[in-house]
N, C-alpha and C positions, 0 to 999 in steps of 0.2 A: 474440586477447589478452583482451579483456571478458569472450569464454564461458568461456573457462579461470578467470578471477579471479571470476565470477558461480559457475560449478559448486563452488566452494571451498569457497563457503558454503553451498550450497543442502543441505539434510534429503535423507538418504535417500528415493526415490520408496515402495521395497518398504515404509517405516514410516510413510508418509502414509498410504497407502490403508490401513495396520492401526488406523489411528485412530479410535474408537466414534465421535468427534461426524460424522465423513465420512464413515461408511455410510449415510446418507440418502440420499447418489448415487448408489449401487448401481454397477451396469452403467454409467455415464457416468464412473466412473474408469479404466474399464480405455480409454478414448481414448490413443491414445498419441501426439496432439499436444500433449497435459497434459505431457510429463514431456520432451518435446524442448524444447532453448534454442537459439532461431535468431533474428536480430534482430525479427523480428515477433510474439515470443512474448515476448519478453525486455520491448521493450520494453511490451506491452501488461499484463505481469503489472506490471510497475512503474505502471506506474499504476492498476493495480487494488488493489493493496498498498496503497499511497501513501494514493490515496483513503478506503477503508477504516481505514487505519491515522488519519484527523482522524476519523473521526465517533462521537459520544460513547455506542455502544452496549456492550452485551455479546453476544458471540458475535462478533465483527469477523474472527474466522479463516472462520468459514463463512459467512456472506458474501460473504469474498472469493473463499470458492471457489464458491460459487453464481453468480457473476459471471463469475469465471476458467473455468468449464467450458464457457457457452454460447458465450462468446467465441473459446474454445479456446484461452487465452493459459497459460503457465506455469505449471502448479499450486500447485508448492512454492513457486517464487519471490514468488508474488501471497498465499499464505499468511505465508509467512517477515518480511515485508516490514508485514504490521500489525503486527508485535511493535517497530516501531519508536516506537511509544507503547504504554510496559511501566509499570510500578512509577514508575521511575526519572524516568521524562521527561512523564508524563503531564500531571501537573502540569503542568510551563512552558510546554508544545506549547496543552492545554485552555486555560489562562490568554490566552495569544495568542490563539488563535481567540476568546474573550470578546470580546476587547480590538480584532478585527479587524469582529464583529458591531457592537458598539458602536457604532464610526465608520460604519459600512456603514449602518447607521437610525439614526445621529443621535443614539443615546442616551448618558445620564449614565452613566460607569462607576459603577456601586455596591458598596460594603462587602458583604463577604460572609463569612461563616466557614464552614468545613465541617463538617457533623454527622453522622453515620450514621444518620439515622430517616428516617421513612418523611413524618414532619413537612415536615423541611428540605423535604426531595425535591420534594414536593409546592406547597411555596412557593415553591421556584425555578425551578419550569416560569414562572411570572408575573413576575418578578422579573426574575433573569439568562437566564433560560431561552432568550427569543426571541433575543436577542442571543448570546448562546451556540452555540444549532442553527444561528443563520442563518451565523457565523462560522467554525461549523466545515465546512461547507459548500462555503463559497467557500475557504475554506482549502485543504481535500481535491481540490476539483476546481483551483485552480492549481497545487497539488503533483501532480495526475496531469500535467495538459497539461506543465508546465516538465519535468516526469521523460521524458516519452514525446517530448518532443525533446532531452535532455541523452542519454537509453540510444539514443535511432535516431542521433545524431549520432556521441556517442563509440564505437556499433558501427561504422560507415560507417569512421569514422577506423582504426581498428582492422584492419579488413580491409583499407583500401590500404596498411598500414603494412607488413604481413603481405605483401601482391603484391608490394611494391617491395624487399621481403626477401627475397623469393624470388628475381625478376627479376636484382636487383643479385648473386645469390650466382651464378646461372645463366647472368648474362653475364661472373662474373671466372675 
């Protein structure tokens, strides 16, 4: 049940590996425990995703697959899965991890406005910065650990659910 609703969503394999910024793997995409989803891949790309998907860089796809290849866990899935801090949610997600730095050292939440320069940028490495990276952080790494036992549990459940569906149809 999970690998069938997990495959629903997952990108084409053949149109990952046509991707320019993923030719820097070369020869380590054609692995093809990259492109298998079995409960060990499943859940480890989720938390490669996960993770990836709090920390406040750019490039956060290649990354995760930089991670996801050594590991050998789910390629697309661990790519697919930063896009869950897009346009849209980046905002609320980044604010929170500030907001989880903060408490985490103690410091004052401070006023901040966003600018596009190179100005801002450089002021708020000092500023919100530390509280920021350190929150996003501990953010990413609880959202992998909570994910890689929410995907190992709800697979486990999945597959006796599937046995006893079988069994029950093969004993009426």
């Amino acid at each position: 049940m999970a690998k069938k609703t997990i495959q629903r969503f997952l990108p084409d394999h053949n149109k990952i590996k046509q991707q320019k910024s993923l030719r820097i793997f070369g020869r380590f995409l054609h692995d093809a425990n990259l492109w298998h989803l079995n409960r060990r891949s499943a859940r480890g790309a989720f938390s490669v995703g996960l993770f990836f998907a709090f920390i406040p860089v750019p490039f956060q796809m290649i990354l995760a697959a930089a991670v996801a290849i050594p590991l050998r866990v789910n390629l697309p899935l661990s790519i697919a899965l930063v896009w869950i801090t897009n346009p849209l949610t980046m905002p609320p997600i980044f604010y929170f991890s500030y907001l989880v730095g903060t408490w985490i050292l103690g410091h004052q939440e401070q006023a901040f406005y966003f600018e596009a320069s190179w100005q801002w940028l450089s002021d708020s490495l000092t500023t919100i910065g530390p509280a920021f990276l350190v929150g996003s952080l501990v953010c990413g790494t609880v959202a992998a650990l909570i994910s890689f036992i929410v995907v190992d549990f709800l697979w486990c459940r999945g597959v006796k659910k599937a046995w006893q569906a079988r069994n029950s149809d093969h004993n009426s």
